[in-house]
N, C-alpha and C positions, 0 to 999 in steps of 0.2 A: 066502664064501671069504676068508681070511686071504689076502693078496701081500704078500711082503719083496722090495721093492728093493733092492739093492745099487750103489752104487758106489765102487767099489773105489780103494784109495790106500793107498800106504806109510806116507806122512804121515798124509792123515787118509782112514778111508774113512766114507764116508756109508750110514747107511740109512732106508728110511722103511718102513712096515708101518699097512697099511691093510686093511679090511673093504669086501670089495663086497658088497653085498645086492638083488639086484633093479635098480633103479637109484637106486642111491644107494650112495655111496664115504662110509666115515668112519674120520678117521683116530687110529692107536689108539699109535702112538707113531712119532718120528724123532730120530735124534740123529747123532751122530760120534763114533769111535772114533780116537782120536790119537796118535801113535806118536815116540818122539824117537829121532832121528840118531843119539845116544850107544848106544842099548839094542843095538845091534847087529841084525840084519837076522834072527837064527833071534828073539829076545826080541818084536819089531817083529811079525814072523808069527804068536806064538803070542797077543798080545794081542789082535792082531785076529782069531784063531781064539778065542780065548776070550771076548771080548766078544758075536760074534755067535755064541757057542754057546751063552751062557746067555739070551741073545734068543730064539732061535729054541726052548728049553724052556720055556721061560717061555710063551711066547705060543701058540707050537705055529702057525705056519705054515704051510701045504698047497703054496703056491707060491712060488719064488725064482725072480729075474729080474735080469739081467747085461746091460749094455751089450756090444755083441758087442765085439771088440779091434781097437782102430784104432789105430796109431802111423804117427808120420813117419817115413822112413828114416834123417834124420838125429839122430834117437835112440832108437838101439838097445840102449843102457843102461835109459832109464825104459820102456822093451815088456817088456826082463829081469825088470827091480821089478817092474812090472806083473803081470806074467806070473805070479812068485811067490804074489802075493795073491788072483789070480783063483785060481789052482791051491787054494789053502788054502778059499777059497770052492766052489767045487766038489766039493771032497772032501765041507765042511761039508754039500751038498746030497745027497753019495750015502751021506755016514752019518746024517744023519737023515731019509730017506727024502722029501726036499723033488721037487714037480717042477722041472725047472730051465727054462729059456727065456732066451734070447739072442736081443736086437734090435739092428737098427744104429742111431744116431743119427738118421738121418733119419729114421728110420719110428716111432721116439721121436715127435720132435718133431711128424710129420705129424698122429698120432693125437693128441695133448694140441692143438696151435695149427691143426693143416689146413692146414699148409708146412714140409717136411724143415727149410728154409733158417733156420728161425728161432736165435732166439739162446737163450744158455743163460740170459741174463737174461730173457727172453719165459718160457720155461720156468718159470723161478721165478716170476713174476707170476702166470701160471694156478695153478699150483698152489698157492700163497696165498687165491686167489682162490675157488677148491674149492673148499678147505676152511674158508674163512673165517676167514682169518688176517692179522693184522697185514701192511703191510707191510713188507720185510726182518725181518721175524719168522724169517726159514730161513736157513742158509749156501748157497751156490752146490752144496756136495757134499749135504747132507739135501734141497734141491728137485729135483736129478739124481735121487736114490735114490726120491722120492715118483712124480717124471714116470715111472717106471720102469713102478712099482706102476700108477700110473694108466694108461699106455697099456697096458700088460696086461690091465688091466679091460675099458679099450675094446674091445681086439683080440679078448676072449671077447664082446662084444657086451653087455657092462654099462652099461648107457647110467647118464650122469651124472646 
């Protein structure tokens, strides 16, 4: 089973896309999608509709996977952004027939480390770690989008 992570950013969004097989994860590509201030917010959306449109053809993924939505109250401008991008991600999920799934953070975290409470750099250290990769070999948003794919593996019972 293909899983694309996602996580999502105006700036930059992250993805990673991984193969579970039995037990054993391997990972088949990650990168980031990055977006500038100037391009204006409809150009900023279609890029990153567009980048992970010709991902998701290319590779042909079965499942996508989204941090569930968590903001502070005292920014309710970047839940708006926010908002916008998962929107575009979603959509991407119901036009090309992806299943979709939505985790909270902690239940991220609990399934990758075995504590909600972990950090986002704990996060990225496993996930390096998996797949045997340098470390800071990953940006903070490509090991987000990987820990994604990964606890989703988990949570089908794909053991590592």
């Amino acid at each position: 089973m293909k899983i694309l992570g996602i996580d999502p950013g105006l700036n930059i969004t992250g993805y990673g896309l991984i193969e579970a097989s039995g037990n054993r994860l391997r990972l088949l590509e990650a990168g980031i999608i990055k977006t500038s201030v100037s391009s204006g917010i409809q150009n900023r959306l279609n890029k990153i509709y567009k980048g992970l449109l010709g991902l998701i053809r290319e590779q042909r993924p079965e499942v996508m996977v989204l941090e569930k939505l968590y903001t502070h109250y005292r920014h309710p401008t970047t839940a708006c952004l926010l908002g916008h991008v998962r929107g575009v991600i979603c959509f991407l999920s119901a036009q090309e027939n992806l299943d979709f799934f939505e985790y909270s953070p902690k239940r991220i975290r609990k399934s990758i480390l075995g504590k909600g409470g972990a950090s986002k750099l704990q996060v990225k250290r496993m996930v390096e770690h998996i797949f045997k990769l340098k470390d800071d070999s990953l940006t903070l948003d490509t090991s987000d989008a990987l820990g994604l794919a990964v606890a989703h593996a988990n949570m089908l019972k794909v053991k590592i």
